[in-house]
Phi, psi and omega in degrees: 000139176290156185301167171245116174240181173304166173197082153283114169238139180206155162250180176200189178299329186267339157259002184218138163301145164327327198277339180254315183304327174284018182240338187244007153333096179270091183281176212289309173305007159229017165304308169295328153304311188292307176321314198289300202291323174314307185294345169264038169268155189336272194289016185249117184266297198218167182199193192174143196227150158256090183248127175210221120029280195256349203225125154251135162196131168266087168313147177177127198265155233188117190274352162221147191259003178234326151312287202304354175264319180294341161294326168290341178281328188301328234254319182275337180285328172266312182298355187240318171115004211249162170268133190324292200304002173286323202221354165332273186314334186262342168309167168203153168226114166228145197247160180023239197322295177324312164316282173351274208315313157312316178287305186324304199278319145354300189268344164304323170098346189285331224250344187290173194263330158254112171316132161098327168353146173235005143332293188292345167317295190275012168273324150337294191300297172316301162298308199295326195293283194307319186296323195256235178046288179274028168093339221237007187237103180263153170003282201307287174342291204303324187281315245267305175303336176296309155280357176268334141303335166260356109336297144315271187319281149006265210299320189269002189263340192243320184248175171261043201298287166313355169301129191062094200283141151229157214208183172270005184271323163271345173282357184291301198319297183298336186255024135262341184297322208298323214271344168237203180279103183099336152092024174204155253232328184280139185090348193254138176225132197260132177251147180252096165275107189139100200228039146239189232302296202272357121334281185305347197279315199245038114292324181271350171268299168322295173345299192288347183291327174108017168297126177247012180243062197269099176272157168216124219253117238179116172308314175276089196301324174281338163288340173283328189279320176284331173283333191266011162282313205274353194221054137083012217258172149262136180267099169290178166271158168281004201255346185274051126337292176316320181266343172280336174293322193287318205234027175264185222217302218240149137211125152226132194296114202213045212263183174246025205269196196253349184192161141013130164223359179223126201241184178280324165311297215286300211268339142338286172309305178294310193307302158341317217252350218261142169258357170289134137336311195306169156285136165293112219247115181254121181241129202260086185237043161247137153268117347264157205324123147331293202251126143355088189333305179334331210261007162283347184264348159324103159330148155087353197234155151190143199257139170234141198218168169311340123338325187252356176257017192276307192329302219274339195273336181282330195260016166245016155335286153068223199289002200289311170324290162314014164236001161330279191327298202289339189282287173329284199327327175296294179309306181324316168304306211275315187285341166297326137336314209267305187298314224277338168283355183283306203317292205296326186254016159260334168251032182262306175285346187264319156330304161344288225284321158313348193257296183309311180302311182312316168279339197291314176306326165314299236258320175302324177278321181267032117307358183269303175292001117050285191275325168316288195309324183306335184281334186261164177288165184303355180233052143264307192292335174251005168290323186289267181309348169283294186323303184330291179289324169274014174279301210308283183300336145329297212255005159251023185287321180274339184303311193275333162325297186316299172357303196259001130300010193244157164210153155076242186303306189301332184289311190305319188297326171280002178286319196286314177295347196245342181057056178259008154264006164294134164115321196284000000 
């Protein structure tokens, strides 16, 4: 097989609007189909894709870097559906180290849009899972996410990257607290759409804000009912939406669906109907979107999406920042870790093959000498082959040292010098 190296192509939060991320967003239950369809492009041996929030990014090892990238861009414009020139501008692309390192920080928490999140780990961890599942994840890959997962751990375990846990759940929770009078939460009453993990994030983050009138709204009635168990909440049908929308203060939105669940009509309609004055305050922090962008334009109403949330999320930073560094120093660690193992399985065969070519000359020579050996006694004859052998390592001793200081051109020249690839 020919070598292989990394290619990361991706948007993120920092390169792309919410409005491109949700078009190009693969939610997980169609992870596998993507995977399937990713492995048959030319130039792709193994991959993995990361989809959450904030990131669409395609991992992915590759027998040429500049086909095998143009394979990952093809790969998000037909699986998703969006046309290249939509998302051209918003890419980033990186190879081998670059790649790693990115994945490093990814699982690090730095690269996140709230530094220190405690999500992406397992979100990492999760692509990586689904990925080794379908097949699609060989050596390279397989180390490269293993460390990024010991990265991750590292990091919340030696610095206080992760000290004050902060999510995109709680900074929605702090920009309705900022959003009403007097900075608090109590007496005002909040609908949850969504009762998975980033639900459950801003349920327990309201709680801590002092919201005590919490309802939680969930296709899967028994998941609304255990989340509104674990966090003092009330549980609805997902079908009381229309009244609940009339009679609530807050809603913020976290679903997994694939499109719009709360349209202009429907939130037309709750306004109509609300006997508060206030406004209705919607905070939208699913990829891809709850609500209907439109219904920002609704008298009575305001809408907030994941976009609106870097103000609150830059001025709730804090010591997290001043634990970046020490988390690169884990990285830095964990990726010198990575190359020297990258190193090692790219000169391990051609050191094999030098070792193997060396004896193999020895063994020709004393068969050359053969009727010479035959004359002497066994233990002239194995004096004989000892010498042999330790001249033979004496004089590959610095060749097979070097070794392992070679990568690429250079492991070729020395393939080349050595004629260790005649015969194949």
């Amino acid at each position: 097989m020919a070598p292989v190296s990394l290619v990361l192509v991706g948007l993120n939060h920092k390169t792309a609007p919410v409005g491109l991320l949700e078009r190009l967003a693969i939610p997980e239950e169609q992870l596998s189909k993507a995977l399937q369809q990713l492995a048959g492009y030319t130039h792709v041996v193994e991959g993995a894709v990361l989809s959450t929030c904030n990131r669409i990014e395609v991992y992915a090892a590759v027998t040429k870097f500049h086909g095998g990238a143009q394979d990952l861009r093809n790969f998000l414009a037909e699986f998703c559906h969006v046309a290249p020139e939509d998302f051209a501008d918003h890419l980033y692309t990186y190879h081998e180290e670059g790649a790693v390192r990115h994945l490093f920080r990814v699982a690090g928490g730095i690269d996140s849009m709230v530094v220190g999140e405690s999500e992406i780990l397992g979100q990492v961890r999760r692509a990586h899972q689904i990925a080794v599942g379908e097949g699609i994840v060989g050596p390279l890959l397989g180390m490269a996410f293993r460390r990024a997962l010991r990265v991750g751990k590292r990091a919340r375990a030696e610095t206080a990257i992760g000290r004050n846990p902060a999510s995109i759940s709680s900074a929605a929770v702090e920009l309705a607290r900022r959003a009403f009078d007097g900075g608090t939460l109590a007496g005002r009453t909040v609908a949850i759409v969504g009762a998975g993990k980033m639900g459950r994030l801003a349920a327990a983050a309201l709680r801590s804000a002092g919201a005590t009138d919490v309802v939680v709204l969930n296709r899967s009635e028994d998941r609304a009912r255990a989340a509104a168990e674990a966090f003092s909440a009330t549980p609805r049908p997902f079908g009381d939406l229309p009244d609940v929308l009339a009679s609530v203060d807050i809603v913020i939105s976290s679903t997994t669906a694939p499109g719009t669940i709360i349209e202009r009509d429907l939130v037309s309609e709750a306004v109509r109907r609300r006997a508060s004055q206030t406004p209705l305050f919607i905070v939208d922090i699913a990829v891809p979107r709850d609500v209907d962008p439109d219904v920002a334009n609704l008298a009575g109403v305001v809408l907030r999406d994941i976009e609106d949330l870097r103000g609150v999320i830059d001025s709730t930073l804090g010591s997290r920042l001043s634990e970046v560094a020490k988390v690169e120093e884990v990285i830095a660690a964990e990726l010198e870790h990575f190359l020297q193992w990258e190193r090692a399985q790219e000169t391990v065969p051609t050191a094999a093959a030098l070792v193997a070519k060396a004896d193999a000359i020895r063994a020709a020579e004393l068969d050359r000498i053969r009727t010479h050996l035959e004359r002497m006694t066994p233990e002239q004859r194995n004096a004989v082959a000892h010498m042999s052998r330790r001249l033979v390592a004496k004089i590959f001793h610095t060749p097979l040292s070097k070794t392992r200081e070679l990568s690429g051109p250079e492991l070729e020249a020395l393939r080349a010098l050595f004629e260790l690839d005649d015969g194949e």
